[in-house]
PDB file of N, CA, C and O in Angstrom:
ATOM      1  N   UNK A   1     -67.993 118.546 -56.033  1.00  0.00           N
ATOM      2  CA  UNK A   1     -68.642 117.431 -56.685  1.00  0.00           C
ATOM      3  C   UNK A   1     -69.860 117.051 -55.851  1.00  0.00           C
ATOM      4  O   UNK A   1     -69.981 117.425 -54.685  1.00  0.00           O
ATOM      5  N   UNK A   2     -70.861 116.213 -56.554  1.00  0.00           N
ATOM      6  CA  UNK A   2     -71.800 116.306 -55.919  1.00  0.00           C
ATOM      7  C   UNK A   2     -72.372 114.565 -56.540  1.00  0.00           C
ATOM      8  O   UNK A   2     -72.029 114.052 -57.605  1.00  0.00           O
ATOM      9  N   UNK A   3     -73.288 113.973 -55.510  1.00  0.00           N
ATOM     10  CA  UNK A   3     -74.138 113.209 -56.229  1.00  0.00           C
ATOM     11  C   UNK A   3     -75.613 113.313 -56.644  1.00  0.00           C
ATOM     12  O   UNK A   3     -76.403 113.896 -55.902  1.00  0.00           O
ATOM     13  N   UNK A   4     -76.002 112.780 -57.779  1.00  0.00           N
ATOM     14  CA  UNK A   4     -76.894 113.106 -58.468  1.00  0.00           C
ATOM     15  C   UNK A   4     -78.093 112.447 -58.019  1.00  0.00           C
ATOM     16  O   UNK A   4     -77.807 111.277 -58.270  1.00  0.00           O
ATOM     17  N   UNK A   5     -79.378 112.429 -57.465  1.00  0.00           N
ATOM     18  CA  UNK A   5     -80.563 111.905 -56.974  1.00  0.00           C
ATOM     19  C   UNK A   5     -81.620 111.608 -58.441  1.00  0.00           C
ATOM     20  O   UNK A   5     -82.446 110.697 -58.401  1.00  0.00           O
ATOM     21  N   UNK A   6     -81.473 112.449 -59.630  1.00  0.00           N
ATOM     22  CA  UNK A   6     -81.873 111.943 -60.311  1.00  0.00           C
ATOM     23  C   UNK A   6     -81.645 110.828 -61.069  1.00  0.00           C
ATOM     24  O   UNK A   6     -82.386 109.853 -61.196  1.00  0.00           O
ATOM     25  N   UNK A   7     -80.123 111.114 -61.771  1.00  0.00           N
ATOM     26  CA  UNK A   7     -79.839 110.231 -62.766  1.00  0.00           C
ATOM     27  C   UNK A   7     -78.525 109.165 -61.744  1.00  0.00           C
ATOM     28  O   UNK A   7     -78.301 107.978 -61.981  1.00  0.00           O
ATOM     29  N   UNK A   8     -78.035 109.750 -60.960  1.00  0.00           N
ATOM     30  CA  UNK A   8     -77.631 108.431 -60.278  1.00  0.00           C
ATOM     31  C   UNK A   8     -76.267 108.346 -60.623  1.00  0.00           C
ATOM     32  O   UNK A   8     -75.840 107.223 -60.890  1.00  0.00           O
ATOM     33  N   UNK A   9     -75.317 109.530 -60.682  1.00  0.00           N
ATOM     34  CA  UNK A   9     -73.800 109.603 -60.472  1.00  0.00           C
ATOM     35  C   UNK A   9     -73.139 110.973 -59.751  1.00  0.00           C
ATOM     36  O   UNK A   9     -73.602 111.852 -59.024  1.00  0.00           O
ATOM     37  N   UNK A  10     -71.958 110.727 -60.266  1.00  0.00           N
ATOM     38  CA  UNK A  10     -71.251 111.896 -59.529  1.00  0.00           C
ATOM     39  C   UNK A  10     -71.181 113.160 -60.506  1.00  0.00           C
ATOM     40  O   UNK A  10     -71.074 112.972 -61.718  1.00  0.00           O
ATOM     41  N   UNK A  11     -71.239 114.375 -60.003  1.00  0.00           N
ATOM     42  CA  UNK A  11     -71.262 115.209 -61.041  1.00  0.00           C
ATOM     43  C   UNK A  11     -70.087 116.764 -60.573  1.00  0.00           C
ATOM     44  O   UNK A  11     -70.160 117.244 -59.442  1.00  0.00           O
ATOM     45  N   UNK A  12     -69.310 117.222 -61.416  1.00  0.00           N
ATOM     46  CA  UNK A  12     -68.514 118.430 -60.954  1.00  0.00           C
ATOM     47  C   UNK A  12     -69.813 119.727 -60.999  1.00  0.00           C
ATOM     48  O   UNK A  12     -70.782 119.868 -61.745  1.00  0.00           O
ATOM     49  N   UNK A  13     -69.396 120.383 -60.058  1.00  0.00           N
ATOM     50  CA  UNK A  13     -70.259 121.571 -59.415  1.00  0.00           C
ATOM     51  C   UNK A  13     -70.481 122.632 -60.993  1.00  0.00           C
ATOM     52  O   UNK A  13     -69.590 123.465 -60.831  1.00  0.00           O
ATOM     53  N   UNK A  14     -71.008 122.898 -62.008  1.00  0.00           N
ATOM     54  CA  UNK A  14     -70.883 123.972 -62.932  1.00  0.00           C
ATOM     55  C   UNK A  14     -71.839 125.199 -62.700  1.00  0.00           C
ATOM     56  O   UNK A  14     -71.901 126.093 -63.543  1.00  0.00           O
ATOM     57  N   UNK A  15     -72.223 125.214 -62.105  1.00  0.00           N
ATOM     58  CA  UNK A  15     -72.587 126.357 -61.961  1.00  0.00           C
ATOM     59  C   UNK A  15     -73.959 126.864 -63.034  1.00  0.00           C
ATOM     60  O   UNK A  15     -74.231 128.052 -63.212  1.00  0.00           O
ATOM     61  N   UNK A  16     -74.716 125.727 -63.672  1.00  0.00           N
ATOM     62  CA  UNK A  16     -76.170 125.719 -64.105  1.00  0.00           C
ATOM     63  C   UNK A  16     -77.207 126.099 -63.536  1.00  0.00           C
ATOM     64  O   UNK A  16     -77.477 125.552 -62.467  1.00  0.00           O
ATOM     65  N   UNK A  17     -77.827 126.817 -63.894  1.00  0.00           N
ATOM     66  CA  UNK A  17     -79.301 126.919 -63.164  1.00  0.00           C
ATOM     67  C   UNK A  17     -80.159 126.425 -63.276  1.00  0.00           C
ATOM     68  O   UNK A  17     -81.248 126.697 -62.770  1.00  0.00           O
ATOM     69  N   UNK A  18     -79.832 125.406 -64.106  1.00  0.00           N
ATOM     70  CA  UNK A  18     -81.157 124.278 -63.924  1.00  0.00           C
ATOM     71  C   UNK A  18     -80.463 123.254 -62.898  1.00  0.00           C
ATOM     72  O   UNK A  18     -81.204 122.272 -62.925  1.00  0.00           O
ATOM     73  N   UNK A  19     -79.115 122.923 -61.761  1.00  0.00           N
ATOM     74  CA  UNK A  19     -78.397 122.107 -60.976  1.00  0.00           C
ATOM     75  C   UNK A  19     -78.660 123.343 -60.037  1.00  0.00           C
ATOM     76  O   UNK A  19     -78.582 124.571 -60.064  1.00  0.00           O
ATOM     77  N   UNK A  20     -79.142 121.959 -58.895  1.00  0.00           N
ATOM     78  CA  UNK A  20     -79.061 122.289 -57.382  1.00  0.00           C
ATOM     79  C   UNK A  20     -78.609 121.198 -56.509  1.00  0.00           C
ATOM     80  O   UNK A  20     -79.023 120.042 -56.587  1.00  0.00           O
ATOM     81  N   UNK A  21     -77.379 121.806 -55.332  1.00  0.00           N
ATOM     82  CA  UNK A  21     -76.843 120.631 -55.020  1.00  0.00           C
ATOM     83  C   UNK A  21     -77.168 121.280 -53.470  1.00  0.00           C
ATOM     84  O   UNK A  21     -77.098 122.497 -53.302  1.00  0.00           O
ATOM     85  N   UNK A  22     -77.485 120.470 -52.494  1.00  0.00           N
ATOM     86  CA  UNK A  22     -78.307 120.828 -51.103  1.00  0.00           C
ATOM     87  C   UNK A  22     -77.633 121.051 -50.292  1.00  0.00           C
ATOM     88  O   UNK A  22     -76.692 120.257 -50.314  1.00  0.00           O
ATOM     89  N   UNK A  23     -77.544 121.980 -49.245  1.00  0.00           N
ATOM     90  CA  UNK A  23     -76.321 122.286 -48.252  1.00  0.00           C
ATOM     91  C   UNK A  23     -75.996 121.153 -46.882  1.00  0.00           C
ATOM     92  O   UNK A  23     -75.154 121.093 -45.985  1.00  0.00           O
ATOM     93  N   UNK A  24     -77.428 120.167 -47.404  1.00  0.00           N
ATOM     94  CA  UNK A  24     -77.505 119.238 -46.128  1.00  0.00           C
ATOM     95  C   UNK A  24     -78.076 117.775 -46.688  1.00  0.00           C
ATOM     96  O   UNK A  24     -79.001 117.741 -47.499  1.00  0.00           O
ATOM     97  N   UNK A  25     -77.623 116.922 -46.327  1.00  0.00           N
ATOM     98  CA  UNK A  25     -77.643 115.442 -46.679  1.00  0.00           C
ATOM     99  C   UNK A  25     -76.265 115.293 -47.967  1.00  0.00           C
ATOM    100  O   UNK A  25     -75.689 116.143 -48.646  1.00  0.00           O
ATOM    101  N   UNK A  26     -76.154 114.030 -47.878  1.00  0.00           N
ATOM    102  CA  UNK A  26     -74.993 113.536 -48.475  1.00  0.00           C
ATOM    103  C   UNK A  26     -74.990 111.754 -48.970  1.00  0.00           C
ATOM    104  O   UNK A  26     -75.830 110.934 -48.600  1.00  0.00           O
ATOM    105  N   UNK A  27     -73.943 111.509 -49.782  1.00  0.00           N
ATOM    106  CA  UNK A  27     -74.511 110.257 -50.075  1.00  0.00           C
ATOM    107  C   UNK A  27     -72.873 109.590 -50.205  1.00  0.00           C
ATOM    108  O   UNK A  27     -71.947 110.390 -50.341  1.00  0.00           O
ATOM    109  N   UNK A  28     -72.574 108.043 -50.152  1.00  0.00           N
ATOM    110  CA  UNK A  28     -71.208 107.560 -50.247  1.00  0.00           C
ATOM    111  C   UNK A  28     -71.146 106.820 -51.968  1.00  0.00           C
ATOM    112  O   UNK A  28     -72.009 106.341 -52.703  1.00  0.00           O
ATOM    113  N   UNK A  29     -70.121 106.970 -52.056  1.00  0.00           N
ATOM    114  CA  UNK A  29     -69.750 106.322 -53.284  1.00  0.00           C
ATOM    115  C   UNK A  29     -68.129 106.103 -53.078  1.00  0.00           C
ATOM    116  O   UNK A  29     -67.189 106.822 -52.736  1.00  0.00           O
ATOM    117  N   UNK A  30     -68.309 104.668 -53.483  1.00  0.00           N
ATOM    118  CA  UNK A  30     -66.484 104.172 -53.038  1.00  0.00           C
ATOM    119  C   UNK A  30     -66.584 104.938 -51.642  1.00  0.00           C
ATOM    120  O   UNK A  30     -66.087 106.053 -51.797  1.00  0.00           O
ATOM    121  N   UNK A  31     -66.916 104.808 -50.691  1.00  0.00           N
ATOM    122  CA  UNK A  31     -66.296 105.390 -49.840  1.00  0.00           C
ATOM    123  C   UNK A  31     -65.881 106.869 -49.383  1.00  0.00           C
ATOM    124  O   UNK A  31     -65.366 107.296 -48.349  1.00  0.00           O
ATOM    125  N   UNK A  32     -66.270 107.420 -50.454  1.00  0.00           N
ATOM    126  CA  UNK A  32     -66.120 108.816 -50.563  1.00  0.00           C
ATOM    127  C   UNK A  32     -67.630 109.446 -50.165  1.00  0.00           C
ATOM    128  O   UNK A  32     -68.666 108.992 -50.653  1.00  0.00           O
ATOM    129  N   UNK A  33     -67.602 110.438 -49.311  1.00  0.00           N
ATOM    130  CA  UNK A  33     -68.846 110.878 -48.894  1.00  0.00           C
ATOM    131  C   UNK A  33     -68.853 112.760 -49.723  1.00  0.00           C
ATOM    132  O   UNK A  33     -68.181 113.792 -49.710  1.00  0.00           O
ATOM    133  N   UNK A  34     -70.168 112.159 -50.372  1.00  0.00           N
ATOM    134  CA  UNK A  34     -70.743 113.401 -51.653  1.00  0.00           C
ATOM    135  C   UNK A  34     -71.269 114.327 -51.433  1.00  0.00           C
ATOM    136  O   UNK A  34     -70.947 114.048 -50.278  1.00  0.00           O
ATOM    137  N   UNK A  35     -72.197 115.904 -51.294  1.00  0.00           N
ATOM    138  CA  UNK A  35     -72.845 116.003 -50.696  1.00  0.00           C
ATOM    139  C   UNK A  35     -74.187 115.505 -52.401  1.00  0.00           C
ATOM    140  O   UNK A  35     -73.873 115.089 -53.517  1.00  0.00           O
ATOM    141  N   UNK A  36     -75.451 115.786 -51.875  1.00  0.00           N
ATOM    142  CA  UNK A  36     -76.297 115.306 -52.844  1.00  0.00           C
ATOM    143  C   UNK A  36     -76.942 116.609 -53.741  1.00  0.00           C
ATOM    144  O   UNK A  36     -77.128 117.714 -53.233  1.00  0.00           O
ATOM    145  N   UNK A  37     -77.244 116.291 -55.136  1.00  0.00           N
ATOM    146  CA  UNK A  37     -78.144 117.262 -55.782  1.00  0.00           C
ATOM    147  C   UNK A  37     -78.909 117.329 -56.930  1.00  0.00           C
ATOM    148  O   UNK A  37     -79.461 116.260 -56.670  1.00  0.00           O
ATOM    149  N   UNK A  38     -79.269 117.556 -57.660  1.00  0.00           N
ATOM    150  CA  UNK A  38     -80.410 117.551 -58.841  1.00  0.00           C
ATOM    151  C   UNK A  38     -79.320 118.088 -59.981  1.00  0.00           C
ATOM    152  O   UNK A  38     -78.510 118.997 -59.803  1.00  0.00           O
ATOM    153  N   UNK A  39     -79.458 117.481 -60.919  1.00  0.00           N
ATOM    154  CA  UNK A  39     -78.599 117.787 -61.992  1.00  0.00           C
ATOM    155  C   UNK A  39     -79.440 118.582 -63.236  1.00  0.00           C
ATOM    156  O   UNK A  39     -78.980 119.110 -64.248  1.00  0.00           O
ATOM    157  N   UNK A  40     -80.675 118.481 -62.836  1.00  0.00           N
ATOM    158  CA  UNK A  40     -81.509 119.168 -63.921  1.00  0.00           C
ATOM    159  C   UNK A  40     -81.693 118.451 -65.326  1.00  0.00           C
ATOM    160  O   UNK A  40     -82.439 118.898 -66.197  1.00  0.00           O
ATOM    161  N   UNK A  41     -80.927 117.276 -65.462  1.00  0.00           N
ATOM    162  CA  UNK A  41     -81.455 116.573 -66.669  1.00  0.00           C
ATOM    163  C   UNK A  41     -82.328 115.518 -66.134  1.00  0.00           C
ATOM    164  O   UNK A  41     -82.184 115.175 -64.960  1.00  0.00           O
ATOM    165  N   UNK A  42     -83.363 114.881 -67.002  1.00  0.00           N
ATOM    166  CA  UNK A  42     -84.520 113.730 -66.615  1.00  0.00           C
ATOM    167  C   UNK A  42     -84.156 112.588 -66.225  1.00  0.00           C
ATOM    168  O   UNK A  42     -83.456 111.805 -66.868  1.00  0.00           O
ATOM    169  N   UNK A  43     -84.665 112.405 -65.014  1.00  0.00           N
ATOM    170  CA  UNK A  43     -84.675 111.282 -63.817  1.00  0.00           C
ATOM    171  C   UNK A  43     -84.515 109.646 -65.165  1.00  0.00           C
ATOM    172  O   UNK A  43     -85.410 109.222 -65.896  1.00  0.00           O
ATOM    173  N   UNK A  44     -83.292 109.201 -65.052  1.00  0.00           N
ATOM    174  CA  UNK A  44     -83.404 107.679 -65.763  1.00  0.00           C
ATOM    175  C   UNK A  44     -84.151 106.572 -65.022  1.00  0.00           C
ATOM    176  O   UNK A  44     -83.994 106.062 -63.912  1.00  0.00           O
ATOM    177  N   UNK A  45     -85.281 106.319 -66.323  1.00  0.00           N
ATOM    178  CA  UNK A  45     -85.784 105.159 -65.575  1.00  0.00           C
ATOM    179  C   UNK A  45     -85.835 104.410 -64.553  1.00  0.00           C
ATOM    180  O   UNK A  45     -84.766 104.788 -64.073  1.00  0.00           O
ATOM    181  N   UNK A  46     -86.281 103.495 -63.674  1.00  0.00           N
ATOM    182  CA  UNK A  46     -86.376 102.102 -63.051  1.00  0.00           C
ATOM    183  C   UNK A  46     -86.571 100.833 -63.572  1.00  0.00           C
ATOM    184  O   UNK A  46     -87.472 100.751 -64.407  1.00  0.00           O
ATOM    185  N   UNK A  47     -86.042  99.956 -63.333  1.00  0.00           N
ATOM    186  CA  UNK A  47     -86.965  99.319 -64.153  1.00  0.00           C
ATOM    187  C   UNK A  47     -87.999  98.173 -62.790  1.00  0.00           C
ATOM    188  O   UNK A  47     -88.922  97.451 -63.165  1.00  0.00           O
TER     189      UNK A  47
END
């Protein structure tokens, strides 16, 4: 599992080639430490 830098959750590893998840840096959620990655769908807003 991984967390997502674009859209901003947790995501299971599938094996897409448009998803890249980084062998280095990481992020917490609940307490649980993620490592981080690009899910390949478009970055959600800010507001």
């Amino acid at each position: 599992m991984y967390f997502c830098l674009s859209c901003g959750t947790v995501h299971q590893i599938t094996g897409n080639p448009d998803e890249v998840v980084f062998k280095t840096g990481f992020h917490y959620v609940r307490s649980i430490k993620y490592a981080v990655g690009l899910c390949g769908r478009p970055a959600k807003k800010m507001a």
